[in-house]
PDB file of N, CA, C and O in Angstrom:
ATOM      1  N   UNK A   1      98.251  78.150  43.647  1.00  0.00           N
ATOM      2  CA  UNK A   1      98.067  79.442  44.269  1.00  0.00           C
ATOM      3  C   UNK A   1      99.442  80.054  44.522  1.00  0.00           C
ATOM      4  O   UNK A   1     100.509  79.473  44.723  1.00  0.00           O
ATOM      5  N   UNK A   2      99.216  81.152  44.475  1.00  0.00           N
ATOM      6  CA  UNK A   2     100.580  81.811  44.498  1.00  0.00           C
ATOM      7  C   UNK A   2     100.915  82.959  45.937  1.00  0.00           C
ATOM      8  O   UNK A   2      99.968  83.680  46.253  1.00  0.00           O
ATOM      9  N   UNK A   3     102.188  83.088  46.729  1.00  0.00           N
ATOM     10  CA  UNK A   3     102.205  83.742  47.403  1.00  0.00           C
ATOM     11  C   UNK A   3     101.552  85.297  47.211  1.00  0.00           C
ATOM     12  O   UNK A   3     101.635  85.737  46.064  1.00  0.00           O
ATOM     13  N   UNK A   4     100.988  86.067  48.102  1.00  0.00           N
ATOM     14  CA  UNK A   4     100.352  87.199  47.772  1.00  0.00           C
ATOM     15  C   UNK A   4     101.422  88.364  47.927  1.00  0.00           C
ATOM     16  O   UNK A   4     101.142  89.509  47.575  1.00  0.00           O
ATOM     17  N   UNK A   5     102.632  88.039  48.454  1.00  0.00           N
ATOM     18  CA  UNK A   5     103.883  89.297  48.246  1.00  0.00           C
ATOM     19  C   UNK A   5     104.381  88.676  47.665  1.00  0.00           C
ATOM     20  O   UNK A   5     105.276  89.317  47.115  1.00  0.00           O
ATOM     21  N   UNK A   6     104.392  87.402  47.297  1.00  0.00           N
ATOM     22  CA  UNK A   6     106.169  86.904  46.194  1.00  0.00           C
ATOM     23  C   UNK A   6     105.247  86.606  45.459  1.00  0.00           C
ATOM     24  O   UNK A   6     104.694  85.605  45.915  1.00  0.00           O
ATOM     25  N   UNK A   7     104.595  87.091  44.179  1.00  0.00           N
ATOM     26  CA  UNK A   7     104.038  86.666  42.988  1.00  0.00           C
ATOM     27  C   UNK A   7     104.817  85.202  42.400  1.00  0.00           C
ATOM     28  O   UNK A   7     104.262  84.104  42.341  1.00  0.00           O
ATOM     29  N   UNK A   8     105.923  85.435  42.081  1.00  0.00           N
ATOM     30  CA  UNK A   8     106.620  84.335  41.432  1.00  0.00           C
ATOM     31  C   UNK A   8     106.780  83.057  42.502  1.00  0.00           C
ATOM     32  O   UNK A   8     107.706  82.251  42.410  1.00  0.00           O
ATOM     33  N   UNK A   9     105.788  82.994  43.487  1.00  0.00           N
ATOM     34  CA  UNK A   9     106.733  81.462  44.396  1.00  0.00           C
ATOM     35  C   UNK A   9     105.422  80.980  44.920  1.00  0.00           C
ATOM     36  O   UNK A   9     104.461  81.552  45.436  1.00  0.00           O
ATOM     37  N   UNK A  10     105.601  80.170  44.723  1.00  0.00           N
ATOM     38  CA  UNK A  10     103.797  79.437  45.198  1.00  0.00           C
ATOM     39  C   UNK A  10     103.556  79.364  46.798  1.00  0.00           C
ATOM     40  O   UNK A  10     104.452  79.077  47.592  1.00  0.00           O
ATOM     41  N   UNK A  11     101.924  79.732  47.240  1.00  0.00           N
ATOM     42  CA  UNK A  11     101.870  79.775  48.545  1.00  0.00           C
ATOM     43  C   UNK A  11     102.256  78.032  49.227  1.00  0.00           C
ATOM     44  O   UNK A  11     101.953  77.031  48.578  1.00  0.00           O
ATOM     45  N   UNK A  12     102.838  77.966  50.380  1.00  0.00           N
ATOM     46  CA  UNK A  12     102.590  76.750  51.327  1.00  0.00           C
ATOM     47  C   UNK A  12     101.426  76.620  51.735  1.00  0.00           C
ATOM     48  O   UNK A  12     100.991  75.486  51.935  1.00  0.00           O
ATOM     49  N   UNK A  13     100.422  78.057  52.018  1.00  0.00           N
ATOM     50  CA  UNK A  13      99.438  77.609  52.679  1.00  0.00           C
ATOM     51  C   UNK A  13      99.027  79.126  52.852  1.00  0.00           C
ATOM     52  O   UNK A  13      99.569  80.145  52.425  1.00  0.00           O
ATOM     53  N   UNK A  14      97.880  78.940  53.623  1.00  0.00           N
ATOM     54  CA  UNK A  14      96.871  80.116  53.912  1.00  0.00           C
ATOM     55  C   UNK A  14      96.899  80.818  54.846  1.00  0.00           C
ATOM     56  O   UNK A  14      96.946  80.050  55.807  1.00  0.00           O
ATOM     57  N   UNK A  15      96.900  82.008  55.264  1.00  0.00           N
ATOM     58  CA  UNK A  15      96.873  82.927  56.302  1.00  0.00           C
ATOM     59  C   UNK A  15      95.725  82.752  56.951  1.00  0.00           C
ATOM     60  O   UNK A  15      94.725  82.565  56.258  1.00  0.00           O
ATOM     61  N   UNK A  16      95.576  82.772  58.603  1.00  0.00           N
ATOM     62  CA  UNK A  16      94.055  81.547  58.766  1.00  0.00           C
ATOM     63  C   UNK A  16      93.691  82.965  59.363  1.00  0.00           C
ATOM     64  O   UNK A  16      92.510  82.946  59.712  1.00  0.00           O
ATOM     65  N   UNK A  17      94.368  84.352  59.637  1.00  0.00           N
ATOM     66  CA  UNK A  17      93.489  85.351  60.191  1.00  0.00           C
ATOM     67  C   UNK A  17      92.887  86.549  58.782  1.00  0.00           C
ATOM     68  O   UNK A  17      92.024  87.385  59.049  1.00  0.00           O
ATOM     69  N   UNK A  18      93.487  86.447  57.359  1.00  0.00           N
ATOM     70  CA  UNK A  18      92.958  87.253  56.627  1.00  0.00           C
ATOM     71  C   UNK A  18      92.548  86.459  55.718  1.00  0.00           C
ATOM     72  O   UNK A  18      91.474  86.733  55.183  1.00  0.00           O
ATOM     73  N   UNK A  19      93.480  84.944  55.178  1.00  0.00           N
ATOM     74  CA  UNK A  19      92.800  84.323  54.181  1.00  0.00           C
ATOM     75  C   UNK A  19      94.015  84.420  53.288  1.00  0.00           C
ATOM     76  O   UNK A  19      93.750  83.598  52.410  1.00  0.00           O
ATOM     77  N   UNK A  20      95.017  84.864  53.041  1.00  0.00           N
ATOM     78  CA  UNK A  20      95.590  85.111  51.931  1.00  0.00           C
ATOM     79  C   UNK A  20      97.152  83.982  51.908  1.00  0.00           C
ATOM     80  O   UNK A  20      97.704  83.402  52.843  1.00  0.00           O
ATOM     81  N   UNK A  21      97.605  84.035  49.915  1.00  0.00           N
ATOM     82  CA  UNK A  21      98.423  82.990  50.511  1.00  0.00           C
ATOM     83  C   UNK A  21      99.283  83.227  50.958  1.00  0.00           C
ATOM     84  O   UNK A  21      99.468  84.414  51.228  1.00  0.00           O
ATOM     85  N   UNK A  22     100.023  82.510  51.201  1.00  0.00           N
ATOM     86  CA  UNK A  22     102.248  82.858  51.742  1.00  0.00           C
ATOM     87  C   UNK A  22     102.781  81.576  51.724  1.00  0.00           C
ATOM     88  O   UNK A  22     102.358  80.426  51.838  1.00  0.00           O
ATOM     89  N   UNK A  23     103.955  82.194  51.528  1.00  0.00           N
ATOM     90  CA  UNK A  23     104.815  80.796  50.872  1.00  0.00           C
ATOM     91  C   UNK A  23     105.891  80.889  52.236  1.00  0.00           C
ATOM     92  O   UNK A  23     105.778  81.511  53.292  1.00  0.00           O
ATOM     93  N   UNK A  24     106.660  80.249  51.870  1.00  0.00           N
ATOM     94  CA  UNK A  24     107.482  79.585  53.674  1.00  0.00           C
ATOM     95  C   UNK A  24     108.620  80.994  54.054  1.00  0.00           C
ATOM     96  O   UNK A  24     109.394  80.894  55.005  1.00  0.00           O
ATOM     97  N   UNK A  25     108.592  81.909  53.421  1.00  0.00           N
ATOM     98  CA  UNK A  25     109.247  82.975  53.715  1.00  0.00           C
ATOM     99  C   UNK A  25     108.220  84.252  54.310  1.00  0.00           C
ATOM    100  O   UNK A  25     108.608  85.184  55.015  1.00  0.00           O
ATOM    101  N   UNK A  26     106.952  84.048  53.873  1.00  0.00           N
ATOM    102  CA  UNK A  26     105.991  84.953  54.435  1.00  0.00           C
ATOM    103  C   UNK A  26     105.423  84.228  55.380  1.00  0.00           C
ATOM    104  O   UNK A  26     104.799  85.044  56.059  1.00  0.00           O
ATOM    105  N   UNK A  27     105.252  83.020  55.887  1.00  0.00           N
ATOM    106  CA  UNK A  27     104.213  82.430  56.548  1.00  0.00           C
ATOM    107  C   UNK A  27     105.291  82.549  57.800  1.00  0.00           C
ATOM    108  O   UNK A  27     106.482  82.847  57.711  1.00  0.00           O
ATOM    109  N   UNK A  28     104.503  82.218  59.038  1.00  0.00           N
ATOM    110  CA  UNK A  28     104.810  81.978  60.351  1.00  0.00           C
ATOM    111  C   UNK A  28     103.916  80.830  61.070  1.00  0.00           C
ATOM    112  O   UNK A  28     102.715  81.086  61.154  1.00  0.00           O
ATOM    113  N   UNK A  29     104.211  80.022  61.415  1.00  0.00           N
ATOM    114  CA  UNK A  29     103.484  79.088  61.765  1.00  0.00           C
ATOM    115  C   UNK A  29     103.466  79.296  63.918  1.00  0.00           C
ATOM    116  O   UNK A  29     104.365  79.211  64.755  1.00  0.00           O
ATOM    117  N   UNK A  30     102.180  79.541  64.004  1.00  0.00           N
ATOM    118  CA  UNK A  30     102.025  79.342  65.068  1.00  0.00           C
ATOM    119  C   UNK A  30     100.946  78.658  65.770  1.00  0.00           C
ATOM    120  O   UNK A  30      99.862  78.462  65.221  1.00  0.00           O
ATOM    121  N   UNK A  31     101.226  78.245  67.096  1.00  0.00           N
ATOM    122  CA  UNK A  31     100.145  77.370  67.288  1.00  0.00           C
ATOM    123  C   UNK A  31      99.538  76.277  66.432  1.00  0.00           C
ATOM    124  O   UNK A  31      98.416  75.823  66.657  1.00  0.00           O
ATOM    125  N   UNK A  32     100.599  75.727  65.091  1.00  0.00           N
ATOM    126  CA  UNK A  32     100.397  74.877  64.395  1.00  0.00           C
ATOM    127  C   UNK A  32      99.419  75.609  62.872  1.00  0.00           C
ATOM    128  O   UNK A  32      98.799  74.901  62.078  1.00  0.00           O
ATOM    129  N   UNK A  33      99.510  77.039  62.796  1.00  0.00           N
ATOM    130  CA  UNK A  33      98.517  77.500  61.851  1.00  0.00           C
ATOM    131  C   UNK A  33      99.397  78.985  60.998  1.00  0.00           C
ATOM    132  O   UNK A  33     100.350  79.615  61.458  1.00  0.00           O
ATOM    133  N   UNK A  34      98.854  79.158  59.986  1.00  0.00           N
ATOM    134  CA  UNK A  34      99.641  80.072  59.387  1.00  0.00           C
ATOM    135  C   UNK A  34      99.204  81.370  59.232  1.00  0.00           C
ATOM    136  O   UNK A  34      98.135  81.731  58.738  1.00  0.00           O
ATOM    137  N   UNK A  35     100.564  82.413  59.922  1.00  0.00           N
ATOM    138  CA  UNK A  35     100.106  83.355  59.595  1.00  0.00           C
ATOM    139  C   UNK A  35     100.689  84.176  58.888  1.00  0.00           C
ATOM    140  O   UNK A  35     101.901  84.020  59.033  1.00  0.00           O
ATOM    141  N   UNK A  36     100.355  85.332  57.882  1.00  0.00           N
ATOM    142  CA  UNK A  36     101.022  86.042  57.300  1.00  0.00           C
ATOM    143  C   UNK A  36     102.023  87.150  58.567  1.00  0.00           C
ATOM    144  O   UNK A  36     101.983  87.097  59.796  1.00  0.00           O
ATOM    145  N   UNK A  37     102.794  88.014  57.725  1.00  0.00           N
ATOM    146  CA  UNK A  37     103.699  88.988  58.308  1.00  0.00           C
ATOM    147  C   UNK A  37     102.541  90.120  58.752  1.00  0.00           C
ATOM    148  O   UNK A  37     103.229  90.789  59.524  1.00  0.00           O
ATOM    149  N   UNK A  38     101.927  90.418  58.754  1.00  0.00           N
ATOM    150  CA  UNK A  38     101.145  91.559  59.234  1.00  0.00           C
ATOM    151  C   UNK A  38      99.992  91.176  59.914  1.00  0.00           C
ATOM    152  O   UNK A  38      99.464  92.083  60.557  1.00  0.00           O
ATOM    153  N   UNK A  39      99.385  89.945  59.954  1.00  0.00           N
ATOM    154  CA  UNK A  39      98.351  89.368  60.591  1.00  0.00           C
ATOM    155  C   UNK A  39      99.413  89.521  62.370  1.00  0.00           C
ATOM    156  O   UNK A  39      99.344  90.237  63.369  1.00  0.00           O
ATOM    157  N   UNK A  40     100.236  88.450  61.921  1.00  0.00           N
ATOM    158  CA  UNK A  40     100.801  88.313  63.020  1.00  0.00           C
ATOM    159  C   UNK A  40     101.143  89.233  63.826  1.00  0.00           C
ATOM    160  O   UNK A  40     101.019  89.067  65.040  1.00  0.00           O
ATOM    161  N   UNK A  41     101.691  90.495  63.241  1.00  0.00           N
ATOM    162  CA  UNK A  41     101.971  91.680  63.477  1.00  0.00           C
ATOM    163  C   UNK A  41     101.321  92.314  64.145  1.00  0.00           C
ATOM    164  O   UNK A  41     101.816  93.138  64.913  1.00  0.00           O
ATOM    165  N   UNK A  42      99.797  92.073  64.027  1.00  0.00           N
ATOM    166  CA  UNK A  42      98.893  92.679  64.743  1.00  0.00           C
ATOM    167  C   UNK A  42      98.269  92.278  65.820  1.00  0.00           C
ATOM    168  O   UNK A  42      97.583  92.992  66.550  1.00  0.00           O
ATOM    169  N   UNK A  43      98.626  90.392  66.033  1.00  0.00           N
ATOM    170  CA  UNK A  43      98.411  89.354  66.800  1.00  0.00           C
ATOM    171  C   UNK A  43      98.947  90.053  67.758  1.00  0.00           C
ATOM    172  O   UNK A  43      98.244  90.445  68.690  1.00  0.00           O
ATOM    173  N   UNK A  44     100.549  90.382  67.682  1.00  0.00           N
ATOM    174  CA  UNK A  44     101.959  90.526  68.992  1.00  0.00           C
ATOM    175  C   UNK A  44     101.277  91.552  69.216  1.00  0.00           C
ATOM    176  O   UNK A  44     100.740  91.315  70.298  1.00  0.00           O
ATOM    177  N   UNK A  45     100.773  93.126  68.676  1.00  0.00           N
ATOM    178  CA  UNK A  45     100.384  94.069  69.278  1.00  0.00           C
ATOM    179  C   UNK A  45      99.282  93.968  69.950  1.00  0.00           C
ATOM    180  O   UNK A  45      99.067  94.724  70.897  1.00  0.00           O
ATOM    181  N   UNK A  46      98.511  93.134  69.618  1.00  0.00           N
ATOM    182  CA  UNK A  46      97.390  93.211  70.966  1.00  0.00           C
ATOM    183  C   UNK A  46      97.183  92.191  72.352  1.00  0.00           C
ATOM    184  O   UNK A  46      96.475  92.083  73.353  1.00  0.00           O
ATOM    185  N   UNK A  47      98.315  91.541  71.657  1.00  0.00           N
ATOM    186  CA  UNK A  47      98.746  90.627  72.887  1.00  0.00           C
ATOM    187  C   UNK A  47      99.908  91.537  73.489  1.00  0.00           C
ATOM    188  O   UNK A  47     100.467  91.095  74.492  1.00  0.00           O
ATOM    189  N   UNK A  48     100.257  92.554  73.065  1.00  0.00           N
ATOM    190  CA  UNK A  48     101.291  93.103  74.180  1.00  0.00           C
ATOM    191  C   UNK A  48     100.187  94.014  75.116  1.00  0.00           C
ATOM    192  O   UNK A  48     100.481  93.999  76.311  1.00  0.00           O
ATOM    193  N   UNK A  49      99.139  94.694  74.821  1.00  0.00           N
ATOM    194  CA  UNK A  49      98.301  95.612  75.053  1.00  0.00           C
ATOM    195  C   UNK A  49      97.586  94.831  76.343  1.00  0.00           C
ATOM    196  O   UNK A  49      97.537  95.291  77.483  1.00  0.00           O
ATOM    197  N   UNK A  50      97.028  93.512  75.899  1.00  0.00           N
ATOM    198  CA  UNK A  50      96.564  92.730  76.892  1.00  0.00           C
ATOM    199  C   UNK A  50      97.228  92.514  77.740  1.00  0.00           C
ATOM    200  O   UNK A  50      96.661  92.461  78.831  1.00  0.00           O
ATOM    201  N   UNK A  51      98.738  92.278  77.719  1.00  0.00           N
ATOM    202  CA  UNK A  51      99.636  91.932  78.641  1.00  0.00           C
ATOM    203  C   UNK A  51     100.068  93.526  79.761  1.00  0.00           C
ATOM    204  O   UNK A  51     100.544  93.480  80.896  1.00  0.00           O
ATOM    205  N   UNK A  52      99.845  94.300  79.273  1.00  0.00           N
ATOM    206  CA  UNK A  52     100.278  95.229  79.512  1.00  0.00           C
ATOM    207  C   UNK A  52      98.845  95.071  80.764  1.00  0.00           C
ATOM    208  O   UNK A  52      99.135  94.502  81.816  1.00  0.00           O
ATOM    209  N   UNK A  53      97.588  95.508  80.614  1.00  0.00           N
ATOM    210  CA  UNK A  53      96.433  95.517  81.239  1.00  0.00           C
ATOM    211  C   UNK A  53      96.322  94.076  82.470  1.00  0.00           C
ATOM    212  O   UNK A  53      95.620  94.057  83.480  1.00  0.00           O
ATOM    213  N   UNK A  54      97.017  93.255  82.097  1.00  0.00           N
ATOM    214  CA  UNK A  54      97.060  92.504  82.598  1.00  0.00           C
ATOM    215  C   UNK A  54      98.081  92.306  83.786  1.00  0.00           C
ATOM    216  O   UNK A  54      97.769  91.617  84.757  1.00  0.00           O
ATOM    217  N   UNK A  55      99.117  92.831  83.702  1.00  0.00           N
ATOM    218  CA  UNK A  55     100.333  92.823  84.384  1.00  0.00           C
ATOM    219  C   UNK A  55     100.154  94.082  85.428  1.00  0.00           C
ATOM    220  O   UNK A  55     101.178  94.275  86.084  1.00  0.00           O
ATOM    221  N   UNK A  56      98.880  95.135  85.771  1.00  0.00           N
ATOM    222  CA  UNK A  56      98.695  95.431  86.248  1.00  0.00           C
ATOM    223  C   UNK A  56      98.632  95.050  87.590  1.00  0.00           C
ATOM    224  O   UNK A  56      99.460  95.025  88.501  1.00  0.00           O
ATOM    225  N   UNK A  57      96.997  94.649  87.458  1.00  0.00           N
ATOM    226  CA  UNK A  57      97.168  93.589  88.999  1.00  0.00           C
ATOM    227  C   UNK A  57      98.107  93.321  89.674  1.00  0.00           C
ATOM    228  O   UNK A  57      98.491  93.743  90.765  1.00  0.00           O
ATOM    229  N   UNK A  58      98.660  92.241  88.660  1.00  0.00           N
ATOM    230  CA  UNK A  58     100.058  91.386  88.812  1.00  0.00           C
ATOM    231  C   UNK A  58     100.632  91.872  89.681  1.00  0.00           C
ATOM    232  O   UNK A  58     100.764  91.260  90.741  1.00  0.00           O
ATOM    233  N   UNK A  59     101.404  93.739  89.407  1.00  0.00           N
ATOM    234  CA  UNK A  59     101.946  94.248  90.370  1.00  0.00           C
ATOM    235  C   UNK A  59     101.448  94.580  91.512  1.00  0.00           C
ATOM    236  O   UNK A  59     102.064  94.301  92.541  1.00  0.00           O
ATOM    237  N   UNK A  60     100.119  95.305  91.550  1.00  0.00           N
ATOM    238  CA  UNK A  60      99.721  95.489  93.075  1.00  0.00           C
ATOM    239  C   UNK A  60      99.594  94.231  93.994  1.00  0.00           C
ATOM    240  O   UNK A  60      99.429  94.179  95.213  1.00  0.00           O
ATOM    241  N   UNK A  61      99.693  93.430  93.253  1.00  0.00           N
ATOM    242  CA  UNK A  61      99.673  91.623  94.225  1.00  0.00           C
ATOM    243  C   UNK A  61     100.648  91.932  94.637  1.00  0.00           C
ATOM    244  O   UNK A  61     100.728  92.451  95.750  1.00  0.00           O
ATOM    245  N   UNK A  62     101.970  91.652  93.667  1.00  0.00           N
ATOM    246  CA  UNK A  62     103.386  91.390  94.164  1.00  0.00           C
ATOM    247  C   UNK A  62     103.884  92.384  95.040  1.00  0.00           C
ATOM    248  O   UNK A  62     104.451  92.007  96.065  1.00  0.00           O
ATOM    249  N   UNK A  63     103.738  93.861  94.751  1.00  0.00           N
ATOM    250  CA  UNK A  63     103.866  94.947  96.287  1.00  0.00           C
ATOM    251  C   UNK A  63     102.629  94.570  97.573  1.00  0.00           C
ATOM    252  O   UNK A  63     102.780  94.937  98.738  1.00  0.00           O
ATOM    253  N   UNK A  64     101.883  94.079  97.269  1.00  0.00           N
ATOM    254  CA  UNK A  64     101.031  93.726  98.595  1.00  0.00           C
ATOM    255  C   UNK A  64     101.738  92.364  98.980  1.00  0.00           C
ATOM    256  O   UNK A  64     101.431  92.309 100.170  1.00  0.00           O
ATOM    257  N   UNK A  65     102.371  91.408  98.770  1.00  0.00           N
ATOM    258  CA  UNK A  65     102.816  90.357  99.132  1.00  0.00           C
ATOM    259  C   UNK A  65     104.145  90.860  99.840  1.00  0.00           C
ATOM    260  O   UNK A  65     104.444  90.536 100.990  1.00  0.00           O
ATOM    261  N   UNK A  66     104.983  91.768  98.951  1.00  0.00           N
ATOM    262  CA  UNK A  66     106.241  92.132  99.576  1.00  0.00           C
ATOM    263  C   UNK A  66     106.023  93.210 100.761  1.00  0.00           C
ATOM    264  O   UNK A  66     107.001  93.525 101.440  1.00  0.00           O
ATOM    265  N   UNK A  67     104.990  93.677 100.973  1.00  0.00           N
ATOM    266  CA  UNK A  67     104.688  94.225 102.605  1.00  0.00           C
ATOM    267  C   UNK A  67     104.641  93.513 103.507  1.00  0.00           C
ATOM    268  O   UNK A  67     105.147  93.605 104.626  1.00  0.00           O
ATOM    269  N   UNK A  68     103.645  92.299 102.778  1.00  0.00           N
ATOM    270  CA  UNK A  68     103.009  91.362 104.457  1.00  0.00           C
ATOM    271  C   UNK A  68     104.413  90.486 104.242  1.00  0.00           C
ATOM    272  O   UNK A  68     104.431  89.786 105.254  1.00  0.00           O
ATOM    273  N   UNK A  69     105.278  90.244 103.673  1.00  0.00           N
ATOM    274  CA  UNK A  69     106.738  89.669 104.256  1.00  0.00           C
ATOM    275  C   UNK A  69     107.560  90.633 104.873  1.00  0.00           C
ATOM    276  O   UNK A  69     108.089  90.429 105.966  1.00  0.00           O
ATOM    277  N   UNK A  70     107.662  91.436 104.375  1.00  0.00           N
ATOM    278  CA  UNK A  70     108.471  92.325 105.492  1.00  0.00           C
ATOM    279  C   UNK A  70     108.191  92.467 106.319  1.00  0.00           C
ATOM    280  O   UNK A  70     109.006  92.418 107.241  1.00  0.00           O
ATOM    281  N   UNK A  71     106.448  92.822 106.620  1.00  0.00           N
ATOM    282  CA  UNK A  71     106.118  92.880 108.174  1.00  0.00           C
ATOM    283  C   UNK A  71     106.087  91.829 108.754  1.00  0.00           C
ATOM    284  O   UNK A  71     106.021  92.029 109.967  1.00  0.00           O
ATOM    285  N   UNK A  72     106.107  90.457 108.414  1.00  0.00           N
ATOM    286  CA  UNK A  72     106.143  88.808 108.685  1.00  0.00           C
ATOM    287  C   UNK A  72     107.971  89.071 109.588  1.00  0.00           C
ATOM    288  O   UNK A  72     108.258  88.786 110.751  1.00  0.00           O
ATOM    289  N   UNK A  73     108.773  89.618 108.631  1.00  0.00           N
ATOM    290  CA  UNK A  73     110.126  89.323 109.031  1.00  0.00           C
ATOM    291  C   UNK A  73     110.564  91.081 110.274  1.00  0.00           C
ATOM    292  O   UNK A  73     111.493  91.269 111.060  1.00  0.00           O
ATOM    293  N   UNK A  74     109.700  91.742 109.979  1.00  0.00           N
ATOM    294  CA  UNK A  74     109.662  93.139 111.146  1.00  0.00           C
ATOM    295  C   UNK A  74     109.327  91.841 112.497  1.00  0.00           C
ATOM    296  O   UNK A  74     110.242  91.419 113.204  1.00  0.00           O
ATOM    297  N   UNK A  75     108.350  91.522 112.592  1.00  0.00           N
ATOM    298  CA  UNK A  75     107.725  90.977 113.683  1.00  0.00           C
ATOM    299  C   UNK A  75     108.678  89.760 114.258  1.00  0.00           C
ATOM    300  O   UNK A  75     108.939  89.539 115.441  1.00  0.00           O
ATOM    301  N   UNK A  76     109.067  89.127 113.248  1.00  0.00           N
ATOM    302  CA  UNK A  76     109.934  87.956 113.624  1.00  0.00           C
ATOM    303  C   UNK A  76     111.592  88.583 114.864  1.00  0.00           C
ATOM    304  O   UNK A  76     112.117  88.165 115.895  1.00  0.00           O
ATOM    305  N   UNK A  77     111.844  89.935 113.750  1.00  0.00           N
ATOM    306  CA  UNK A  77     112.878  90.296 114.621  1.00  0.00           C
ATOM    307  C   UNK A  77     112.757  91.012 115.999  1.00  0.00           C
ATOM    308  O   UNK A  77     113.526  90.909 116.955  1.00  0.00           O
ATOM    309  N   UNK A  78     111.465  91.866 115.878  1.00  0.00           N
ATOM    310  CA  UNK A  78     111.666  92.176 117.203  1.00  0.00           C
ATOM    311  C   UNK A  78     111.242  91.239 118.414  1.00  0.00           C
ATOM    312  O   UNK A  78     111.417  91.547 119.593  1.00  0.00           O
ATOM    313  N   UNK A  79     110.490  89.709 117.845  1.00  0.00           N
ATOM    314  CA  UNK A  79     110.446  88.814 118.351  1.00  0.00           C
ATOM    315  C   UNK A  79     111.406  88.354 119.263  1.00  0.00           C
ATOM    316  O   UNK A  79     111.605  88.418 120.476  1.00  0.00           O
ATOM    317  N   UNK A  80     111.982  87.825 118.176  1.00  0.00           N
ATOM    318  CA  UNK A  80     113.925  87.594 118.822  1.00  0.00           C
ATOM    319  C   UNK A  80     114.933  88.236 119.424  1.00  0.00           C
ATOM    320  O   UNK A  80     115.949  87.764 119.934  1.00  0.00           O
ATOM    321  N   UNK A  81     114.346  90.077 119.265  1.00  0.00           N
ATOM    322  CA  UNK A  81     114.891  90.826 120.379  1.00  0.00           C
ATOM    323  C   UNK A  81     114.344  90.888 121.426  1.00  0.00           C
ATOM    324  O   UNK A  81     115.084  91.556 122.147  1.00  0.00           O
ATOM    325  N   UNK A  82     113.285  90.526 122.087  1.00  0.00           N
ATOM    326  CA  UNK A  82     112.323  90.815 122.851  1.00  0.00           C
ATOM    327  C   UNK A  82     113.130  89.296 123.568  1.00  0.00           C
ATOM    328  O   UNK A  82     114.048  89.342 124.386  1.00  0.00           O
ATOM    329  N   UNK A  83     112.654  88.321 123.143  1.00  0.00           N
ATOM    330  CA  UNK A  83     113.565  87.216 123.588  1.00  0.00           C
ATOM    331  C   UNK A  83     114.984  86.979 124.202  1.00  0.00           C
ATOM    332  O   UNK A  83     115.274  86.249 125.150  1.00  0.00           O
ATOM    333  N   UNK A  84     116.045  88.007 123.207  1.00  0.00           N
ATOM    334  CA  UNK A  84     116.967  87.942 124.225  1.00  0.00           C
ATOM    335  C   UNK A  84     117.089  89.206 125.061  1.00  0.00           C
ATOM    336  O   UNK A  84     118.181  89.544 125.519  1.00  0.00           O
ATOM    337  N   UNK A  85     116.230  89.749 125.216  1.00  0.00           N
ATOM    338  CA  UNK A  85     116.485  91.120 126.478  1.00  0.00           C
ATOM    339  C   UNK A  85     115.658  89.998 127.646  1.00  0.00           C
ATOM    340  O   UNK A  85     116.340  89.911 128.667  1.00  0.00           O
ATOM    341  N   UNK A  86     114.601  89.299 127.700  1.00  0.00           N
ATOM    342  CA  UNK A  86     114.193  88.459 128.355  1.00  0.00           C
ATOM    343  C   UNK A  86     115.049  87.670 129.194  1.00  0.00           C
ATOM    344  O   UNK A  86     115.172  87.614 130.417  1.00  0.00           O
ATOM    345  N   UNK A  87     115.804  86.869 127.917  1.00  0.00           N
ATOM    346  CA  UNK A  87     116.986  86.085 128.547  1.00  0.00           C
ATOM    347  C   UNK A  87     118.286  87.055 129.365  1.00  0.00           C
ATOM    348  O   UNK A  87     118.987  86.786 130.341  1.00  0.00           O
ATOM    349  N   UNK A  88     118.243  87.884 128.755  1.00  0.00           N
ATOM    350  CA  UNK A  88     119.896  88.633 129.460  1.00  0.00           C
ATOM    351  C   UNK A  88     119.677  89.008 130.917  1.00  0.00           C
ATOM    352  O   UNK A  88     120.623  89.215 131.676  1.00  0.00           O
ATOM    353  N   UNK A  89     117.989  89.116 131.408  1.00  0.00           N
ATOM    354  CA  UNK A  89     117.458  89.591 131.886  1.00  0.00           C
ATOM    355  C   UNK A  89     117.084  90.097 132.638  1.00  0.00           C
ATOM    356  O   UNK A  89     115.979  90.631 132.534  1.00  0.00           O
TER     357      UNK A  89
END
């Protein structure tokens, strides 16, 4: 079998998302499996899309976490001011 862009160079192996061959300059091996240059291509773009949808959340967590610490460390200080006006007192 022969690569399906390099006519002249025999495939290594099979593209496992369209089927077609590629030889070790077209193939990409991921996750232990082969993919052509444009399969893959289209793999990264919808895994960026997902990531993108995904990383949403992500952020409203991480700004809701960085409030309740600041107000964790608001409270702590006027704690400790409250404490030493107590003590000076």
């Amino acid at each position: 079998m022969q690569c399906a862009t390099h006519s002249n160079t025999l495939a290594i192996g099979l593209c496992v998302a369209c089927g077609i061959g590629v030889c070790g300059s077209c193939s990409t091996r991921l996750q232990g499996r082969n993919f052509c240059v444009a399969c893959l291509s289209s793999r990264a773009e919808s895994a960026g899309s997902e990531a993108a949808v995904v990383s949403a959340p992500g952020l409203q967590l991480l700004v809701l976490a960085s409030a309740l610490v600041s107000a964790l460390v608001l409270v702590a200080a006027l704690s400790s001011m409250g404490f030493a006006l107590y003590m000076m007192g």
